[in-house]
PQR file with spaces between the fields and no chain letter, atoms N, CA, C, O and H, PARSE charges and radii, in Angstrom:
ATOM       1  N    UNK     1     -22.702    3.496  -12.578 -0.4000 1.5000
ATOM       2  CA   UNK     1     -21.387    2.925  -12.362 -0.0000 2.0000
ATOM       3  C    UNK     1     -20.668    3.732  -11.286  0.5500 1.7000
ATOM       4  O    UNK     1     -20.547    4.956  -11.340 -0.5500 1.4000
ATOM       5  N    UNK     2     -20.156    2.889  -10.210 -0.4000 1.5000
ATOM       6  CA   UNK     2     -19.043    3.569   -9.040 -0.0000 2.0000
ATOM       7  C    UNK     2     -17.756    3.967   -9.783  0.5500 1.7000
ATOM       8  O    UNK     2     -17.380    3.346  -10.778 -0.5500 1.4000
ATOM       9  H    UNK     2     -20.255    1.895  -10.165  0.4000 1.0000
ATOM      10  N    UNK     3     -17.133    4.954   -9.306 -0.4000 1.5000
ATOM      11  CA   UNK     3     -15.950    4.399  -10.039 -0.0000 2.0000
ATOM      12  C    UNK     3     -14.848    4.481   -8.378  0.5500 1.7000
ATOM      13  O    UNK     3     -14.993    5.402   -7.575 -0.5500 1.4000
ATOM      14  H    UNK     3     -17.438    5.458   -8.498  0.4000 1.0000
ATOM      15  N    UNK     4     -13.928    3.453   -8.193 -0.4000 1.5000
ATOM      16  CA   UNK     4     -13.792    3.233   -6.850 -0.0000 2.0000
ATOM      17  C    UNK     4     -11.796    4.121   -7.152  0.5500 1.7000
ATOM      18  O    UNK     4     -10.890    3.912   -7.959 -0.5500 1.4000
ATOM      19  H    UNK     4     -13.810    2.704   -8.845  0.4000 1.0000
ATOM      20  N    UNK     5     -12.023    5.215   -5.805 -0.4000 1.5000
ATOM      21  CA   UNK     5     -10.590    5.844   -5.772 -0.0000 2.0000
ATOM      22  C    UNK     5     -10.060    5.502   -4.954  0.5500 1.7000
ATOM      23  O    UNK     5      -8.862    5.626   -5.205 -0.5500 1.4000
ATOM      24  H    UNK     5     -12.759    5.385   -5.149  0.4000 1.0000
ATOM      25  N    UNK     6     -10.270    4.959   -3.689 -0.4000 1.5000
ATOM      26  CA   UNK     6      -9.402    4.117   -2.477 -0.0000 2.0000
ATOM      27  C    UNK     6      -9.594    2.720   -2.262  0.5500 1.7000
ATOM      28  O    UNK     6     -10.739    2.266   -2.276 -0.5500 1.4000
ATOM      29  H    UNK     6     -11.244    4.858   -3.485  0.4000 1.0000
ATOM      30  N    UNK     7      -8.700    2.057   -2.083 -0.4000 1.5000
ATOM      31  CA   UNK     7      -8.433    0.463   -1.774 -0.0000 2.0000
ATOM      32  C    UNK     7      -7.490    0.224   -0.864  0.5500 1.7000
ATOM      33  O    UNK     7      -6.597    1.064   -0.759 -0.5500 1.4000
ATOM      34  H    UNK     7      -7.771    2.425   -2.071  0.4000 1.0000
ATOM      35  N    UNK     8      -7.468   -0.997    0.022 -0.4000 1.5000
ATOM      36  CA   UNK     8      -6.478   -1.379    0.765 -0.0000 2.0000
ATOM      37  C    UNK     8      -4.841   -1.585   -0.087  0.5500 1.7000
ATOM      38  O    UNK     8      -4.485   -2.098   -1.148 -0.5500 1.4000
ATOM      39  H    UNK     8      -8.194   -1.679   -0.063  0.4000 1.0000
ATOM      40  N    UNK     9      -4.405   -1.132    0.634 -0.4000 1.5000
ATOM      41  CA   UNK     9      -2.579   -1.663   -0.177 -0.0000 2.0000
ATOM      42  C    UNK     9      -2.761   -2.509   -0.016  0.5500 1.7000
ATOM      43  O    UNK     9      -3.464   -3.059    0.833 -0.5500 1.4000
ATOM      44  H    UNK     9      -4.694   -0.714    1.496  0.4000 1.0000
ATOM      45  N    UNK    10      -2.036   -2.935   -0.975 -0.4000 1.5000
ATOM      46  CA   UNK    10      -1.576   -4.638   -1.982 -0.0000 2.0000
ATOM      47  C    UNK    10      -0.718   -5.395   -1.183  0.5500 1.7000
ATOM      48  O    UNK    10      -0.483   -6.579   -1.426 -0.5500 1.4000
ATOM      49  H    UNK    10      -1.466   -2.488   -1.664  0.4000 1.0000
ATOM      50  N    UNK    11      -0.273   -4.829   -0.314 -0.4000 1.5000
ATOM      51  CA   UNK    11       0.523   -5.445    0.715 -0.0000 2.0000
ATOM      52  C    UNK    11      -0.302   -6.269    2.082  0.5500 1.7000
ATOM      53  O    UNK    11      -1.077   -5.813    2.922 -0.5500 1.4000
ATOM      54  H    UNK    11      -0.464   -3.867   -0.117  0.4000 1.0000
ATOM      55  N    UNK    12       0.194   -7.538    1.897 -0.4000 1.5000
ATOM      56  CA   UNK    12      -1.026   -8.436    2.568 -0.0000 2.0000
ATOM      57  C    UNK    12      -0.642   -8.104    3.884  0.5500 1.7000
ATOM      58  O    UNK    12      -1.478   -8.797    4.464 -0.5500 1.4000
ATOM      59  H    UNK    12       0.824   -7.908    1.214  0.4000 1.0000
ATOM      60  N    UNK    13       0.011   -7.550    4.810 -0.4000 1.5000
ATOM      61  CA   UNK    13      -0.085   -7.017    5.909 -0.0000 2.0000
ATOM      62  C    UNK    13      -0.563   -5.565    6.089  0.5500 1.7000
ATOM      63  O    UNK    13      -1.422   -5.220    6.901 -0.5500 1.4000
ATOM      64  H    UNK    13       0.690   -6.987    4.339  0.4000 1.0000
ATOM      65  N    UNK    14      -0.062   -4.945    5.437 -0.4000 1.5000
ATOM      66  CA   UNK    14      -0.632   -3.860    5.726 -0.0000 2.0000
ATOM      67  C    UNK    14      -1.917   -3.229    6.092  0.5500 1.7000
ATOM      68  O    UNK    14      -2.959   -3.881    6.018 -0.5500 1.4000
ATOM      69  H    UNK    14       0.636   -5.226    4.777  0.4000 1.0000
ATOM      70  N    UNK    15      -1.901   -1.801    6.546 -0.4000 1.5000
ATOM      71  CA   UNK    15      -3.896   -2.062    7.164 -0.0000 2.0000
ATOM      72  C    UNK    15      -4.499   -0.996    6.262  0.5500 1.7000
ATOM      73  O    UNK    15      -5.671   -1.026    5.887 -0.5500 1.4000
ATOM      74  H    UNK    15      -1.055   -1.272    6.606  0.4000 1.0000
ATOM      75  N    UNK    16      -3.548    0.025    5.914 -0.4000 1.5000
ATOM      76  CA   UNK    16      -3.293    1.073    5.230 -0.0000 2.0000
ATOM      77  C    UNK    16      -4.985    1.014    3.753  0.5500 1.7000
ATOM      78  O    UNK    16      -5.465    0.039    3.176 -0.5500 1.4000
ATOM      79  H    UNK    16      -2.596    0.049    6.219  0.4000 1.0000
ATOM      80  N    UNK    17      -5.313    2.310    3.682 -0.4000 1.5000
ATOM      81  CA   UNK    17      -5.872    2.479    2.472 -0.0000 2.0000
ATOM      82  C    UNK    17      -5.151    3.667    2.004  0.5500 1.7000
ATOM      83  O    UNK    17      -4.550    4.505    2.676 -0.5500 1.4000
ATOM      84  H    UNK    17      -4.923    3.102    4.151  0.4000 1.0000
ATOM      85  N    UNK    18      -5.333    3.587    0.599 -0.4000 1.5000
ATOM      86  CA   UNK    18      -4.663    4.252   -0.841 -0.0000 2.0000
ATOM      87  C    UNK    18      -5.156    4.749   -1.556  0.5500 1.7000
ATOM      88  O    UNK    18      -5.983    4.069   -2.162 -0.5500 1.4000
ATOM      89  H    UNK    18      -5.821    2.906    0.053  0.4000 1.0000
ATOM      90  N    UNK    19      -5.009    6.230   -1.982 -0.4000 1.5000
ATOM      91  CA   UNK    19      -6.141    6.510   -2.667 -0.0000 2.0000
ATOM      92  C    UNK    19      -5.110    6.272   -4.334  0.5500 1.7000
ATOM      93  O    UNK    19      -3.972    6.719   -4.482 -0.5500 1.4000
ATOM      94  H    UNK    19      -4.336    6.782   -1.490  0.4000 1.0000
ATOM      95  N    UNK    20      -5.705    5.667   -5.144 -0.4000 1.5000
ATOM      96  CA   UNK    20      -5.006    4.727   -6.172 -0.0000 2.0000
ATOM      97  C    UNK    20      -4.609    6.476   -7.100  0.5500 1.7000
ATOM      98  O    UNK    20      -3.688    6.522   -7.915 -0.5500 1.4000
ATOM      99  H    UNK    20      -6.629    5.305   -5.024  0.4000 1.0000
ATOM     100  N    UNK    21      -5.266    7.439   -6.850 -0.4000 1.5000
ATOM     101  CA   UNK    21      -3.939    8.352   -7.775 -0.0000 2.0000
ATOM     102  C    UNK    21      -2.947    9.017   -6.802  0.5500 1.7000
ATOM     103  O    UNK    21      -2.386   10.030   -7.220 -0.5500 1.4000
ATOM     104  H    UNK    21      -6.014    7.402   -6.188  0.4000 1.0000
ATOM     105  N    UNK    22      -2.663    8.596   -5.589 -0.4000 1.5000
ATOM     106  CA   UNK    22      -1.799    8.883   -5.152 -0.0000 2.0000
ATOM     107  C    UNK    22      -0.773    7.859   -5.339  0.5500 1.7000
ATOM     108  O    UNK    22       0.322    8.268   -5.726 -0.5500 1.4000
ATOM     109  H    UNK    22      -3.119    7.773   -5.249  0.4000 1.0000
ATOM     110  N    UNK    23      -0.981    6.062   -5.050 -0.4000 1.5000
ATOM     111  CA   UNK    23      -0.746    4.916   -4.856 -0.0000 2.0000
ATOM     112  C    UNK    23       0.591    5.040   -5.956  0.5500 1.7000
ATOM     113  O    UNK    23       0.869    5.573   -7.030 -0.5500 1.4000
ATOM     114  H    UNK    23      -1.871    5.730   -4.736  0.4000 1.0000
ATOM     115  N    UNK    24       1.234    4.118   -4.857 -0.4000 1.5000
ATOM     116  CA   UNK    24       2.643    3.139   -6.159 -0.0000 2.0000
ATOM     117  C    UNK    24       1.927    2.114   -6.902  0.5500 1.7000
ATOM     118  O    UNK    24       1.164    1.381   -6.273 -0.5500 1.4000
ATOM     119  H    UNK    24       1.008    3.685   -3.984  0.4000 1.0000
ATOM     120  N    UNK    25       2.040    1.996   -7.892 -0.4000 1.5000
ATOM     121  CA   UNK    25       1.675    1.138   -9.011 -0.0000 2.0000
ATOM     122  C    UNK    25       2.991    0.142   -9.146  0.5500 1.7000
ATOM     123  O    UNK    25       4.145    0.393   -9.495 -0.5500 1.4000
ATOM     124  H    UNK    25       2.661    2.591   -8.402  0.4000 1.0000
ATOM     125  N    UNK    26       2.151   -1.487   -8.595 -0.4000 1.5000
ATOM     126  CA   UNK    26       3.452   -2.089   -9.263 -0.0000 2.0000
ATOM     127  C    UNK    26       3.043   -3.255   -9.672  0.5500 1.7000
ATOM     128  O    UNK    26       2.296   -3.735   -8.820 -0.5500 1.4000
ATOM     129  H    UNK    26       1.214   -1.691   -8.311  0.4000 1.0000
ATOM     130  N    UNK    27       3.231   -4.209  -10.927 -0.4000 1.5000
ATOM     131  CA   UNK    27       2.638   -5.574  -11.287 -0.0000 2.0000
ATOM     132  C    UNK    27       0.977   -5.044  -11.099  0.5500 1.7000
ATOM     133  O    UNK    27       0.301   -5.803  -10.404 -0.5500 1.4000
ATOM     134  H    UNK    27       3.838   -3.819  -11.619  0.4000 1.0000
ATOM     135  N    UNK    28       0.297   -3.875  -11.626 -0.4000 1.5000
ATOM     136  CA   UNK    28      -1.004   -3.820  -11.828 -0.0000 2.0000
ATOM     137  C    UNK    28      -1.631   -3.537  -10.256  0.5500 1.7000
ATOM     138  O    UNK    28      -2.817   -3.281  -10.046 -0.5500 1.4000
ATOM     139  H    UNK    28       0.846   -3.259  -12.190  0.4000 1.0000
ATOM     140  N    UNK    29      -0.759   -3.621   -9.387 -0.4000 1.5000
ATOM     141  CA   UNK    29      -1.641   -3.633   -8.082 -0.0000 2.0000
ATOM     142  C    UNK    29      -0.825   -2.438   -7.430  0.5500 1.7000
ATOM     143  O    UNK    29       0.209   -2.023   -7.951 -0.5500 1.4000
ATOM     144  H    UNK    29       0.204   -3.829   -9.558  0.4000 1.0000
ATOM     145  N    UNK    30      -1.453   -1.804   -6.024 -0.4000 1.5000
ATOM     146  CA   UNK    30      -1.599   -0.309   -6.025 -0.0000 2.0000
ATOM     147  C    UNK    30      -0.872   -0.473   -4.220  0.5500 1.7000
ATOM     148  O    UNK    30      -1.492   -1.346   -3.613 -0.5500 1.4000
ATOM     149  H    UNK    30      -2.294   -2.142   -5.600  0.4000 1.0000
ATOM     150  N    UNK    31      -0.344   -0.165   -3.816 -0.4000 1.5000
ATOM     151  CA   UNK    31       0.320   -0.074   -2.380 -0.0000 2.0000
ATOM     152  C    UNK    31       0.998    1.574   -2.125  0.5500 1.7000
ATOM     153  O    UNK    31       1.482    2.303   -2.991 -0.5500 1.4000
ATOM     154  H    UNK    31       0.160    0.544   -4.310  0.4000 1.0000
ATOM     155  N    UNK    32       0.845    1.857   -0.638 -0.4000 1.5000
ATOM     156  CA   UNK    32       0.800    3.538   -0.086 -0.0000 2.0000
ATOM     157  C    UNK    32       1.919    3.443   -0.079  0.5500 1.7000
ATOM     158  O    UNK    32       2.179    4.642    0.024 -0.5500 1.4000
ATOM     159  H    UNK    32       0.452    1.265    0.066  0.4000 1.0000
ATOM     160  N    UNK    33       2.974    2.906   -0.109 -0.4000 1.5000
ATOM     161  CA   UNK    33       4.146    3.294   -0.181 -0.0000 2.0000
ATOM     162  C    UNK    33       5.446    2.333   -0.700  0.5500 1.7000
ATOM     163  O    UNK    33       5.268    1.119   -0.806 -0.5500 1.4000
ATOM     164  H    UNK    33       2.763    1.933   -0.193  0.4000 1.0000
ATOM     165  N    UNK    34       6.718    2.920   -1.007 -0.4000 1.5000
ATOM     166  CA   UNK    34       7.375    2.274   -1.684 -0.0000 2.0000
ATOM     167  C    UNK    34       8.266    0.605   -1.060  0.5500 1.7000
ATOM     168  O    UNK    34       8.810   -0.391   -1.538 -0.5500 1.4000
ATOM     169  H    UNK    34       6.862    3.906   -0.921  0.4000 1.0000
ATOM     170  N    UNK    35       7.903    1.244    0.363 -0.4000 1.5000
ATOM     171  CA   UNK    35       8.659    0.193    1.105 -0.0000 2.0000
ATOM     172  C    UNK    35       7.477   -1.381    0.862  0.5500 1.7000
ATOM     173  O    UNK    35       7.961   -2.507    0.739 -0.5500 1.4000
ATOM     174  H    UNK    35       7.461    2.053    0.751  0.4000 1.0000
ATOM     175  N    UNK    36       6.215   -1.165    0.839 -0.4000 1.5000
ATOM     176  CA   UNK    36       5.551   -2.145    0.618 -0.0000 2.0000
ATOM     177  C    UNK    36       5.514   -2.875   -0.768  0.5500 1.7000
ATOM     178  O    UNK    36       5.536   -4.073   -1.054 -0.5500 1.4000
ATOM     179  H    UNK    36       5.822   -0.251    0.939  0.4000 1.0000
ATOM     180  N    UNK    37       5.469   -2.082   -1.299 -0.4000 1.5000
ATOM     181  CA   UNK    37       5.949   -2.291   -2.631 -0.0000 2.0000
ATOM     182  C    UNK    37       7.251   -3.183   -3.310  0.5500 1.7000
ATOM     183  O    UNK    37       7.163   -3.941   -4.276 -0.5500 1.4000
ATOM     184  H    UNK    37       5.452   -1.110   -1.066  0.4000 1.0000
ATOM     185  N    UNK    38       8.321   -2.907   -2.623 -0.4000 1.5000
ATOM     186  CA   UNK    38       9.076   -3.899   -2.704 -0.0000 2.0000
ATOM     187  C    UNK    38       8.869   -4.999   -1.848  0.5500 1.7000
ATOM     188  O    UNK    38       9.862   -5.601   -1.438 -0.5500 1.4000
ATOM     189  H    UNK    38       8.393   -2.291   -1.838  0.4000 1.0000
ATOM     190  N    UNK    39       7.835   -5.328   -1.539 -0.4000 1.5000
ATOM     191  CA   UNK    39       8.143   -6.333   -0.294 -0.0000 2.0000
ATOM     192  C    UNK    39       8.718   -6.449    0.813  0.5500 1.7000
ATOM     193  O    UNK    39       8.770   -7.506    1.441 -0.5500 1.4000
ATOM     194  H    UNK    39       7.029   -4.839   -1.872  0.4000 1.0000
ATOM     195  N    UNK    40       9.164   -5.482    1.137 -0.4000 1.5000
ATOM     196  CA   UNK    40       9.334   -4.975    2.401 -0.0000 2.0000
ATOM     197  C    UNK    40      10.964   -5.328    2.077  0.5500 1.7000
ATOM     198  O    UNK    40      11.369   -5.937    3.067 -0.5500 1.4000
ATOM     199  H    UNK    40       9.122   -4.623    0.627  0.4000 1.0000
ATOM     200  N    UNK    41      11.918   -5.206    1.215 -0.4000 1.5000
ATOM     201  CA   UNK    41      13.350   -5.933    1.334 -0.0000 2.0000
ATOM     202  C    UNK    41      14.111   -5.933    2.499  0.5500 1.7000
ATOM     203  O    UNK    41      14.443   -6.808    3.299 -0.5500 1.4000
ATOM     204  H    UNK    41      11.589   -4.711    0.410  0.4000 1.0000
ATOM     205  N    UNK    42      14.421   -4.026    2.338 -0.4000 1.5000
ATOM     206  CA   UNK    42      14.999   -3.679    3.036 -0.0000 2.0000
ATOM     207  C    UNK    42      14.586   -2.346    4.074  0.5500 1.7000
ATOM     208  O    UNK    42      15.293   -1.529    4.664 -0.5500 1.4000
ATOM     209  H    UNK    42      14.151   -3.315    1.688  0.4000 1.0000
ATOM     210  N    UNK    43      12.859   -2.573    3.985 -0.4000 1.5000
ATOM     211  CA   UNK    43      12.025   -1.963    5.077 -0.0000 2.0000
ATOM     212  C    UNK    43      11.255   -2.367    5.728  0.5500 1.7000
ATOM     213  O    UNK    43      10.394   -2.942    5.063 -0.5500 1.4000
ATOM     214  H    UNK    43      12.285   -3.236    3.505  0.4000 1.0000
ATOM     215  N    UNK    44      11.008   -2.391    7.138 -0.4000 1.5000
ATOM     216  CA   UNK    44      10.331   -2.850    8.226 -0.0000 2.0000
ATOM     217  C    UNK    44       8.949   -1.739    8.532  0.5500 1.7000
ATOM     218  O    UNK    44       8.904   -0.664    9.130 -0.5500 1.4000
ATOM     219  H    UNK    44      11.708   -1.924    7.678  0.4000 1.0000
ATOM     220  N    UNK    45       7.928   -2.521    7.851 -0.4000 1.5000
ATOM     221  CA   UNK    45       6.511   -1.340    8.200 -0.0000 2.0000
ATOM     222  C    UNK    45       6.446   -0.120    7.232  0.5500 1.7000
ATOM     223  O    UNK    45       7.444    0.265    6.623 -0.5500 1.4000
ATOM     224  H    UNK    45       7.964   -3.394    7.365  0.4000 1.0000
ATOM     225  N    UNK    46       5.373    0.398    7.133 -0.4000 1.5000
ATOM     226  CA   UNK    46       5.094    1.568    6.425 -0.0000 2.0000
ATOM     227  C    UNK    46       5.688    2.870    6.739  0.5500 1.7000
ATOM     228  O    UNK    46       6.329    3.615    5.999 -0.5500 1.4000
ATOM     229  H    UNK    46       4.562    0.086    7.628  0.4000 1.0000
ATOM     230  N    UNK    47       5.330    3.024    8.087 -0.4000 1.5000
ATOM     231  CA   UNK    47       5.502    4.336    8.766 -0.0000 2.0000
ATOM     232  C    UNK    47       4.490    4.926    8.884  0.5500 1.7000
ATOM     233  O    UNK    47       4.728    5.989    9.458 -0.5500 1.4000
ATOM     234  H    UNK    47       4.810    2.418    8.688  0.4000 1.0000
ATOM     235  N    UNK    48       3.497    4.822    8.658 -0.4000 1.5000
ATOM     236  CA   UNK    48       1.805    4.978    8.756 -0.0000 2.0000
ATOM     237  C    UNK    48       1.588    4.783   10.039  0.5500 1.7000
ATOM     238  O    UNK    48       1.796    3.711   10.606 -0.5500 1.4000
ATOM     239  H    UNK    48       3.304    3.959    8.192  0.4000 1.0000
ATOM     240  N    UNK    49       1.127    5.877   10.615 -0.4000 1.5000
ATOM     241  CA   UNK    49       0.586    5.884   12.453 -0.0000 2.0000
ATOM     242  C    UNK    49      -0.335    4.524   12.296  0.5500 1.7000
ATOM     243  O    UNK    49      -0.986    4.425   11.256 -0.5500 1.4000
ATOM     244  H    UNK    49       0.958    6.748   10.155  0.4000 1.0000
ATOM     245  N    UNK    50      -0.417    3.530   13.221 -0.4000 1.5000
ATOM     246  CA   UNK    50      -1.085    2.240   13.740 -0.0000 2.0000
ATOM     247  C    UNK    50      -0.948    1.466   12.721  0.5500 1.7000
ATOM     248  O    UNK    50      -1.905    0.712   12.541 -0.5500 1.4000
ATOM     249  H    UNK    50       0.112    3.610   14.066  0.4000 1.0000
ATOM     250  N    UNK    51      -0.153    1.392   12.041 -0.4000 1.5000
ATOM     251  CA   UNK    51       0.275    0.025   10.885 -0.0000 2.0000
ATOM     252  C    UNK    51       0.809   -0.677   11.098  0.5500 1.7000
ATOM     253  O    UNK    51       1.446   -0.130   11.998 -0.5500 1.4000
ATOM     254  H    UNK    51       0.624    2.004   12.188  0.4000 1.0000
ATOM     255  N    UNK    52       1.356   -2.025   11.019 -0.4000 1.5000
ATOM     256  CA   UNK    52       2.198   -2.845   11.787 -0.0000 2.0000
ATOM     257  C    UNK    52       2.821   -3.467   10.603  0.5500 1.7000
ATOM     258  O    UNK    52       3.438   -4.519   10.773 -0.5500 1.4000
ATOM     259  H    UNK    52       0.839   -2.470   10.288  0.4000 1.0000
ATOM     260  N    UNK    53       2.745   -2.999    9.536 -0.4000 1.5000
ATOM     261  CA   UNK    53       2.565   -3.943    8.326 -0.0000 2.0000
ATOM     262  C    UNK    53       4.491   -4.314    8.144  0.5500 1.7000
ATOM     263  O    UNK    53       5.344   -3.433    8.252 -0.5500 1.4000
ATOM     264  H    UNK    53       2.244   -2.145    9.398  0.4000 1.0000
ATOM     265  N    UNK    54       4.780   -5.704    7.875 -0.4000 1.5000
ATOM     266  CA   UNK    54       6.133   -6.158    7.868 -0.0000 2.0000
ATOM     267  C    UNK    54       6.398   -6.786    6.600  0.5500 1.7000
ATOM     268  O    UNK    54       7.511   -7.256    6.365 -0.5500 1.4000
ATOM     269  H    UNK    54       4.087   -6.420    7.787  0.4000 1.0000
């Protein structure tokens, strides 16, 4: 058995990988940071060098 510690954020733009015990946990799914996490409300992109994620 693998057991898997990085995944892409949950955030469908984003390009970002997460290593899930660092990751925000939200609704079961795992995103690098908090701004993605909310859906971007009241943040534009990660801040992650070459991410574009909106």
């Amino acid at each position: 058995m693998i057991a898997v510690t990085m995944m892409k954020c949950a955030c469908k733009s984003c390009e970002c990988q997460v290593s899930i015990a660092d990751a925000i946990k939200e609704n079961d799914q795992y995103y690098c940071c908090q701004a993605c996490a909310n859906g971007h409300v009241n943040e534009k992109g990660c801040g992650h060098k070459g991410c574009v994620c909106v």
